[in-house]
N, C-alpha and C positions, 0 to 999 in steps of 0.2 A: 597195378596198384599205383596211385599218386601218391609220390613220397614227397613234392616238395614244393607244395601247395595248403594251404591250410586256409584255418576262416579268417584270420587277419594278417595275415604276411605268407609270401612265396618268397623264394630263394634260387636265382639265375645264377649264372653264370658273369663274370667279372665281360664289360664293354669297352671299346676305347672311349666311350663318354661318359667312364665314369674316373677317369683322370684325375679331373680338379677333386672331388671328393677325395679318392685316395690320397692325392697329395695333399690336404688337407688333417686326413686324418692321421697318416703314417707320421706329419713334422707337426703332430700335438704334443707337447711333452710335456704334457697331463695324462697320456695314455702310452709314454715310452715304458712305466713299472710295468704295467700289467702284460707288454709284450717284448719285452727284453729287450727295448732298443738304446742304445745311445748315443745315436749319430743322425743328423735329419738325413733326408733321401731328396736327388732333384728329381725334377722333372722326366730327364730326361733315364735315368736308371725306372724310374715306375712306367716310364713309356714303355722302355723294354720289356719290363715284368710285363705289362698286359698286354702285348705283342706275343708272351709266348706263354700266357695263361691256358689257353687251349689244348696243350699239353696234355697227354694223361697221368691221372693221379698216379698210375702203376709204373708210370717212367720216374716221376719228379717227385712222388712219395708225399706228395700236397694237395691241397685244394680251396679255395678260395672261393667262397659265395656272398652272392649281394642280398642281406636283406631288406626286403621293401612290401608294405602295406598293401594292403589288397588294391587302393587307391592309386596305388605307385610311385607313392615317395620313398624314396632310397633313406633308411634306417640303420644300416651299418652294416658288419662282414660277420660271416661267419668263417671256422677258419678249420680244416681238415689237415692236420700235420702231422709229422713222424708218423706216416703213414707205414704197415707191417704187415703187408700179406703173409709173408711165411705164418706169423703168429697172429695173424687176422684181427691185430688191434692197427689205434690209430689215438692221438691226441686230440681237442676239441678246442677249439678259441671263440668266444665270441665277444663283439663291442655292439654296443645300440649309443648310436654317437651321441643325441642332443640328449642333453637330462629330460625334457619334457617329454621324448619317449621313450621315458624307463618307467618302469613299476606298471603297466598296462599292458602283460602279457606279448607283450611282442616276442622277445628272449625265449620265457617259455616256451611258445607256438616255435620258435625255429631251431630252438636245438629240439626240442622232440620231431621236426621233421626230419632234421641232419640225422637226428640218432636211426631213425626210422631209414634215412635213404643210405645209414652204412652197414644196420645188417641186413637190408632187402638187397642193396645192387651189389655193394662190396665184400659181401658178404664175411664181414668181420664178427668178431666175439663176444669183441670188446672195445669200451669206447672211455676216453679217460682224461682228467682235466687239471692241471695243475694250479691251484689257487692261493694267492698271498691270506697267512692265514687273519689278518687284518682284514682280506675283501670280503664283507659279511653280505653285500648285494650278489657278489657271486655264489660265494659258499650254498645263498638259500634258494638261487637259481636251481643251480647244479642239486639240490634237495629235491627242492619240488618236482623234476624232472626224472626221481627217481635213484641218481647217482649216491654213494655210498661213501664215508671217508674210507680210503682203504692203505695211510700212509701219511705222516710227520716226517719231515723232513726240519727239522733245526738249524736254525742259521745258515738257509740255504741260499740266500740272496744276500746280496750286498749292495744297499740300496743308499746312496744319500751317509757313507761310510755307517750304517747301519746294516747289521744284520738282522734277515726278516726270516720265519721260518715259512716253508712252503707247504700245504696241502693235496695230497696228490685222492680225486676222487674218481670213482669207478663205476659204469653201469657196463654189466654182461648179460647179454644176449641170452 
């Protein structure tokens, strides 16, 4: 079964030439909320990371995919985290970097393949996403894709000396 291929975007494996994007997108901070960051990253620490991206999930509890268009432009990452075999779940992250391509199915098509290639290969339970409950592009992502709210969390972030609360959503296998 092709889990990670579909009709408008496939999903690879992280390259050392995809470098400049990454660091491009990791020192956004327009996209530090949505991924807990708040420190940029050089060069030369993302060198590393993709030096030892090759890693397996089942060692490093992670995983890191490239989305890109049937065409072959690089679209953004998708992101396998807090990865739990014993409990055969795992977290979900995803970015589609340029606004122009958001809202055109890309997202869609690649977390339903992510979801598809963790309980075909990894054979997990469950798969789960925690969303700013403000991020209404995500929330209807993670809808249409099936995912459930399954969890309010209040004032879980602290964002901009703001508290924001978090959405935690759920699709099982």
């Amino acid at each position: 079964m092709v889990t990670l291929k579909g009709e408008m975007v496939y999903l690879r494996a992280l390259e050392p030439e995809d470098l400049d994007f990454l660091f491009e997108v990791e020192n956004n901070e327009d996209f530090w909320e949505v991924s807990a960051t708040s420190v940029p990253f050089s060069r030369y620490i993302l060198k590393q990371y993709l030096e030892n991206s090759h890693k397996d999930i089942f060692e490093v509890k992670q995983l890191r995919l490239v989305i890109c268009s049937n065409e072959g432009e690089t679209l953004g990452f998708i992101d396998i985290f807090d990865f739990d075999p014993r409990n055969r779940r795992a977290a979900l992250g995803i970015l589609i970097v340029q606004k122009k391509n958001r809202n055109k199915g890309y997202g869609k098509e690649a977390l339903d393949l992510v979801c598809k290639y963790c309980f075909t290969h990894l054979g997990l339970h469950q798969v789960y996403a925690n969303i700013g409950e403000d991020n209404l592009t995500s929330k209807l992502l993670f809808e249409k894709a099936g995912f459930s709210l399954a969890a309010t969390k209040k004032d879980w972030n602290l964002i901009d000396d703001v508290y924001k609360t978090e959405l935690t959503y759920q699709l099982i296998n």
